[in-house]
C-alpha positions in Angstrom: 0.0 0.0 0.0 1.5 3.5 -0.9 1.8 6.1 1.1 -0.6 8.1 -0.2 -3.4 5.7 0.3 -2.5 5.6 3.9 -3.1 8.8 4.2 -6.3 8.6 2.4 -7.5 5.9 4.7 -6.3 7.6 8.4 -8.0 10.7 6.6 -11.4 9.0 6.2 -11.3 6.9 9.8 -10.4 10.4 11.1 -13.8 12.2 9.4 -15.9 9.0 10.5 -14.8 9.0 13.6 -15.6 12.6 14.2 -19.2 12.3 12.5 -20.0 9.3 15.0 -18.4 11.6 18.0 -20.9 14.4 17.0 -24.0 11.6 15.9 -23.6 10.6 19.9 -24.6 14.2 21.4 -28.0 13.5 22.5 -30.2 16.3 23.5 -31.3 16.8 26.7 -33.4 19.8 29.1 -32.5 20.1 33.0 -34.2 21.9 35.2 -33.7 22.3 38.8 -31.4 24.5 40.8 -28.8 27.1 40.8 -25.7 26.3 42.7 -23.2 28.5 41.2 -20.8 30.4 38.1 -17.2 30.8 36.8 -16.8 31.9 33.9 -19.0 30.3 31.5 -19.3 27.1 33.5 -22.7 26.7 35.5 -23.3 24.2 37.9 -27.1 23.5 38.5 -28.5 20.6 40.6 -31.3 19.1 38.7 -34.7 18.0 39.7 -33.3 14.3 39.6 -30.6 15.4 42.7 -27.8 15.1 39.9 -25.3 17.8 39.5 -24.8 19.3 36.2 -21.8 21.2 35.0 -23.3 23.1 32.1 -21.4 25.4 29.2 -23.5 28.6 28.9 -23.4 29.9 25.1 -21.4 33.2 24.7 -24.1 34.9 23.4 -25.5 36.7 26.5 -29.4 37.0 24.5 -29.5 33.3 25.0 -29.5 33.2 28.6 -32.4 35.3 30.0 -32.7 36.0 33.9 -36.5 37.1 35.1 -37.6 37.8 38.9 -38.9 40.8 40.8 -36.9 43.3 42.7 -37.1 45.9 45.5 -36.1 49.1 44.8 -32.6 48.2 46.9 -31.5 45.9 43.7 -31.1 48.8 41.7 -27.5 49.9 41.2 -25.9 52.3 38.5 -26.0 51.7 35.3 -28.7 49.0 35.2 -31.9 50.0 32.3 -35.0 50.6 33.5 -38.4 51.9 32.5 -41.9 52.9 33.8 -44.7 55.5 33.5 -45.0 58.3 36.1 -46.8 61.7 36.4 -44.5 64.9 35.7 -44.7 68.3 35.6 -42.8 70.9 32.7 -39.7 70.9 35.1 -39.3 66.8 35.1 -40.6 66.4 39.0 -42.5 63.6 39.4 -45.7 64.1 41.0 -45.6 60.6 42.7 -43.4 57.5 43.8 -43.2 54.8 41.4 -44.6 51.3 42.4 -44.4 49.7 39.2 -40.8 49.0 37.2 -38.9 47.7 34.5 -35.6 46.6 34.2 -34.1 45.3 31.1 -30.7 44.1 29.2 -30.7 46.5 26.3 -29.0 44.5 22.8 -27.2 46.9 20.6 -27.1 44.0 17.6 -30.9 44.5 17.1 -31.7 47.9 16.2 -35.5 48.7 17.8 -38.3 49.3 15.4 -40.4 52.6 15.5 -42.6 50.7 17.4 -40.2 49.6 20.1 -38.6 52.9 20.4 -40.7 53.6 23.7 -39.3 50.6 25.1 -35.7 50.3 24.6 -34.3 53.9 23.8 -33.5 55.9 26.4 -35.6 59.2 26.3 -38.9 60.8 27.6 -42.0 60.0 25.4 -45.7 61.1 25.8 -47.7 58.3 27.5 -50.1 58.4 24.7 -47.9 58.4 22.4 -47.1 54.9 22.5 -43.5 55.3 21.5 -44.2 55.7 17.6 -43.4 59.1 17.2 -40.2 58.7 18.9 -38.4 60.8 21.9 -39.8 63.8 23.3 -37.5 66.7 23.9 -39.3 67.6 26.9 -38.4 68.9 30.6 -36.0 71.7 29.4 -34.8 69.3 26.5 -33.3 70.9 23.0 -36.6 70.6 21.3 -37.0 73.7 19.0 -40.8 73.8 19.8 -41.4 73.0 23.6 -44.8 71.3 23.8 -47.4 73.3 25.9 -48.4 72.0 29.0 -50.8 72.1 31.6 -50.5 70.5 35.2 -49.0 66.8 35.3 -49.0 64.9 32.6 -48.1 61.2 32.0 -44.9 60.1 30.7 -42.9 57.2 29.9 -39.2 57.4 31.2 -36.2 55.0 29.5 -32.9 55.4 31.0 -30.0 54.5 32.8 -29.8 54.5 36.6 -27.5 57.6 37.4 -28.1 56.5 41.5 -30.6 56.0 44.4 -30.2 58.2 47.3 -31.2 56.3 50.7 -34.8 57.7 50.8 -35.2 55.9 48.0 -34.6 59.1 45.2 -33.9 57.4 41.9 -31.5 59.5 39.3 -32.8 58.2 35.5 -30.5 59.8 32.5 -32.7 59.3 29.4 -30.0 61.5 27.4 -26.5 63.2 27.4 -27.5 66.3 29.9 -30.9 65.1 31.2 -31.8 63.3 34.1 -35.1 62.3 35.7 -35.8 62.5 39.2 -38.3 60.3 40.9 -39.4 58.4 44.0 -39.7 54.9 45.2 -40.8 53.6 48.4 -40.8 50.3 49.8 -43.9 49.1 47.9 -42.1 49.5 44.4 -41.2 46.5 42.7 -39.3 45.9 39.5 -39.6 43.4 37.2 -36.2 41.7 35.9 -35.8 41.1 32.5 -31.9 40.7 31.8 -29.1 38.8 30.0 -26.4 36.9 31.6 -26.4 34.5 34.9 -24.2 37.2 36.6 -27.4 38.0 38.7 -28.4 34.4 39.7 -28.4 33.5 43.3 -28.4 29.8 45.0 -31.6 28.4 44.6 -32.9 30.5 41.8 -35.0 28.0 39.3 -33.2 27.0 36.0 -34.0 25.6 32.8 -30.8 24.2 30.4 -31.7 23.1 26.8 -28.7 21.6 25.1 -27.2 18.7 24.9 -24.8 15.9 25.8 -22.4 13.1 24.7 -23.3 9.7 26.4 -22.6 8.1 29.0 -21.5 11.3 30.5 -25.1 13.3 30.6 -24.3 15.6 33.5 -21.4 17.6 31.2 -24.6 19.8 29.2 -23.6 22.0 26.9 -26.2 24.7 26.6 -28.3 26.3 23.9 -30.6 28.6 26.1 -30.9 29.3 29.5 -34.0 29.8 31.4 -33.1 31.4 35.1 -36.0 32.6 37.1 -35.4 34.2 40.7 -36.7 32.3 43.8 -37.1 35.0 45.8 -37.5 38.8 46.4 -33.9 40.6 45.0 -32.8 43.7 47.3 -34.8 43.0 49.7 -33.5 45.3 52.8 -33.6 43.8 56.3 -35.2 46.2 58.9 -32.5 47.3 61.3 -33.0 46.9 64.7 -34.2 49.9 66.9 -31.9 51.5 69.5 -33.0 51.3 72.6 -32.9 54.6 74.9 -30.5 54.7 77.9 -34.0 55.1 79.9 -35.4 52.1 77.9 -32.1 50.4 78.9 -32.3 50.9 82.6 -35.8 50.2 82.9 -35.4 46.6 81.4 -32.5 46.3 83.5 -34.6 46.8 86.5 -37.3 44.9 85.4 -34.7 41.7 85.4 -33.7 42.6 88.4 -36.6 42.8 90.1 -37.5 39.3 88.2 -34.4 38.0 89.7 -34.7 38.6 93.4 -38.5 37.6 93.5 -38.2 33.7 93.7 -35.5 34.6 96.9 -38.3 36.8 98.2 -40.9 33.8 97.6 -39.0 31.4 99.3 -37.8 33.3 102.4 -41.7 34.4 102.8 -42.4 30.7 102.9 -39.8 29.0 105.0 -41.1 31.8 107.5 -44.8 30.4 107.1 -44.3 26.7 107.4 -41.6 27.4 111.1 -43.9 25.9 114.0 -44.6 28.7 116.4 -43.1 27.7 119.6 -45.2 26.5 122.4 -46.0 28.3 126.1 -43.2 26.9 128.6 -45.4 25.3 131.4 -45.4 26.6 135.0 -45.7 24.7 137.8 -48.9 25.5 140.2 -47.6 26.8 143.3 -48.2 24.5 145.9 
C-alpha cells in the first residue's frame, strides 16, 4: 500500500470518527437548581438530585434571567423603564410602584414601534412610543410642547443612582436626568441577560445537549433562570433602645431575679412551727 493511500484511509477513519463523535450528542433539558458560576461554566442541581456542570453559550441574549426586585437591587447603570406623572420641570408628582428593568441588545436595532421601550428618552404616554423621543423637561426641542399641570410620561434610561430615601437619578440622554421616588412598595420586574445576577436556589431551565454516558457535562443552547425569591430585599435594622429604655429593662430583670428569693424566704417563715407556752408549775 502507498503512502498516499495511507493517508487517504487515516483521513477517512479520522472524518468517521468525528461524525460518530458528533452523531452521539443526545439532546437533553435540566431543570432544577442554581448552585453557582465561573466563567461560563454553570453548575445547577437538577430536579433528579444530579449535579450538572453546564457550558452557557457566549451569546448573553441566550441566557435570560426574570424575577422581581425591590427598589434596593437597583444599582448604576442597570436600564430601567416605567410610567409616572410629571410636571414641565421633570418632578415627578408621585413614587413609582411599578418598574422595568431590562438588558438592552445593541445588535438588534429597535423598530419605530419599540422605540418607547428600549431607547432611552422621555415619550408622551399616549404616544405609545411611535413618534419617537420627546424633547421635553428643558430638552433641546426647537418647539417646547405646551403643557398644563401633570402629565403622564414614559421614562427609558439609565440609573444615574438611588439616594437612601429611595430618590432614583434616570438619564434618558446626554445632559438630562429624571428625578423620581420609590418607596418600599415598588417592585421591579427583571428582564436581563447573563447569569451574573443568579443567586443559589434561583430555578433554572438548560436546553442543550450531551455526549453519552457522561449526561451531567450539558452544553447549553438557552438558559432559562427565574429568581426564587425577592432581590434587594432590605432587612429592617434593629431599633436602638434609649439609655432610659435600657435601665428600665434592666430593672425589670432585676426585680424578676430577686423575687423567687423573696418567695422562698416568705415561705420557710410560714411553714416554722410557732413555739409552744413553757409550762409553769402550780404553786403548791
Amino acid at each position: 500500500m502507498s503512502h498516499i493511500s495511507r493517508l487517504l484511509i487515516i483521513a477517512l477513519f479520522t472524518q468517521v470518527a468525528v461524525a460518530t463523535t458528533w452523531g452521539q450528542n443526545q439532546l437533553i433539558s435540566v431543570e432544577g437548581q442554581f448552585v453557582g458560576v465561573r466563567g461560563q461554566l454553570m453548575q445547577v442541581k437538577g430536579s433528579d438530585a444530579q449535579m450538572y456542570l453546564v457550558l452557557l453559550p457566549k451569546e448573553p441574549n441566550k441566557i435570560q434571567y426574570s424575577g422581581t426586585a425591590a427598589a434596593g437591587w437597583l444599582r448604576p447603570g442597570v436600564f430601567v423603564r416605567f410610567s409616572g406623572m410629571f410636571d414641565d420641570r421633570g418632578v415627578g408628582q408621585e413614587p413609582i410602584l411599578e418598574m422595568e428593568a431590562f438588558t438592552p441588545n445593541p445588535r438588534r436595532p429597535p423598530r419605530p414601534d419599540q422605540l418607547a421601550d428600549v431607547t432611552p428618552g422621555i415619550y408622551p404616554a399616549e404616544a405609545g412610543g411611535g413618534g419617537g423621543a420627546a424633547a421635553l423637561f428643558g430638552g433641546e426641542a426647537k418647539v417646547q410642547p405646551k403643557q398644563v399641570g401633570p402629565s403622564k410620561y414614559r421614562i427609558v434610561g439609565r440609573v444615574a443612582g438611588l439616594g437612601r430615601k429611595g430618590e432614583l437619578g434616570v438619564m434618558t440622554g446626554p445632559r438630562q436626568i429624571v428625578q423620581v421616588q420609590l418607596t418600599e412598595e415598588t417592585r421591579i420586574k427583571l428582564e436581563m441577560e447573563g447569569a451574573q445576577f443568579a443567586m443559589p436556589g434561583d430555578r433554572v431551565v438548560v436546553e442543550g445537549y450531551a455526549n453519552p454516558p457522561t449526561l451531567t457535562n450539558v452544553t447549553a443552547n438557552s438558559v432559562q433562570i427565574e429568581a426564587a425569591e425577592l432581590l434587594g430585599q432590605v432587612a429592617a435594622k434593629p431599633v436602638r433602645k434609649t439609655a432610659k429604655q435600657r435601665r428600665e429593662e434592666a430593672a425589670a430583670k432585676k426585680a424578676e431575679a430577686e423575687k423567687p428569693a423573696a418567695e422562698m424566704e416568705a415561705g420557710e417563715n410560714e411553714a416554722a412551727p410557732a413555739e409552744a407556752p413553757a409550762e409553769v408549775d402550780d404553786a403548791e
